[in-house]
C-alpha positions, 0 to 999 in steps of 0.5 A, a space after each residue: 403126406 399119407 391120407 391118416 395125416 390129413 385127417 382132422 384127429 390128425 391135425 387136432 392131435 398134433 395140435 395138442 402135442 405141439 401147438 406150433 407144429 406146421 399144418 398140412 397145406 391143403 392148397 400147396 397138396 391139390 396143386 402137387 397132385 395136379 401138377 404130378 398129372 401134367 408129364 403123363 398127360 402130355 406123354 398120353 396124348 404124344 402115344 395114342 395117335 402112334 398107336 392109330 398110325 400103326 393101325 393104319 400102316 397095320 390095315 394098309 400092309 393087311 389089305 395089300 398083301 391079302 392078309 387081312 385075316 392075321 392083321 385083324 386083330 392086331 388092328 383091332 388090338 391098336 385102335 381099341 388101345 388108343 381109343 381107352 388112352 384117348 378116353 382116359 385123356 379126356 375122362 379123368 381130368 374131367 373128373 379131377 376138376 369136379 373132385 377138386 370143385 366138389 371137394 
């Protein structure tokens, strides 16, 4: 349901134009919004520590084949990119939870 249909005029006005039109289920909205979270969550967190190995694997190659200058930004790159999905692991269900505490 898009945002104008949740909001309070909304619902008053439906309810003027027919009394028994179903109202939005404000619980049933909050559970499928946490619910639509949890594949790329999980999916997250199954990418970020690949994105460390290739990191790894990455340096380990640099060093050994005296490389260390090509392969320093690609591991830099990496290990950045895994550091933003971990933070976005932790970060925003975080903030899900105190939005839908405060709310």
């Amino acid at each position: 349901m898009s945002d104008s249909k949740k909001h309070p005029l909304y619902i008053a006005w439906i309810d003027e134009i027919n009394p028994q039109a179903p109202k939005p289920d404000r619980d049933a909205q909050k559970f499928a919004k946490i619910a639509s979270l949890i594949p790329g969550y999980i999916g997250w967190a199954m990418v970020a520590p690949l994105f460390l190995g290739m990191a790894g694997v990455l340096n380990a190659m640099a060093s050994d084949a005296g490389m260390v200058r090509i392969f320093q930004w690609v591991v830099a790159w990496i290990t950045k990119t895994a550091r933003i999905i971990w933070y976005n692991i932790f970060f925003w269900p975080a903030k899900l939870v105190f939005y839908l505490i405060n709310k």
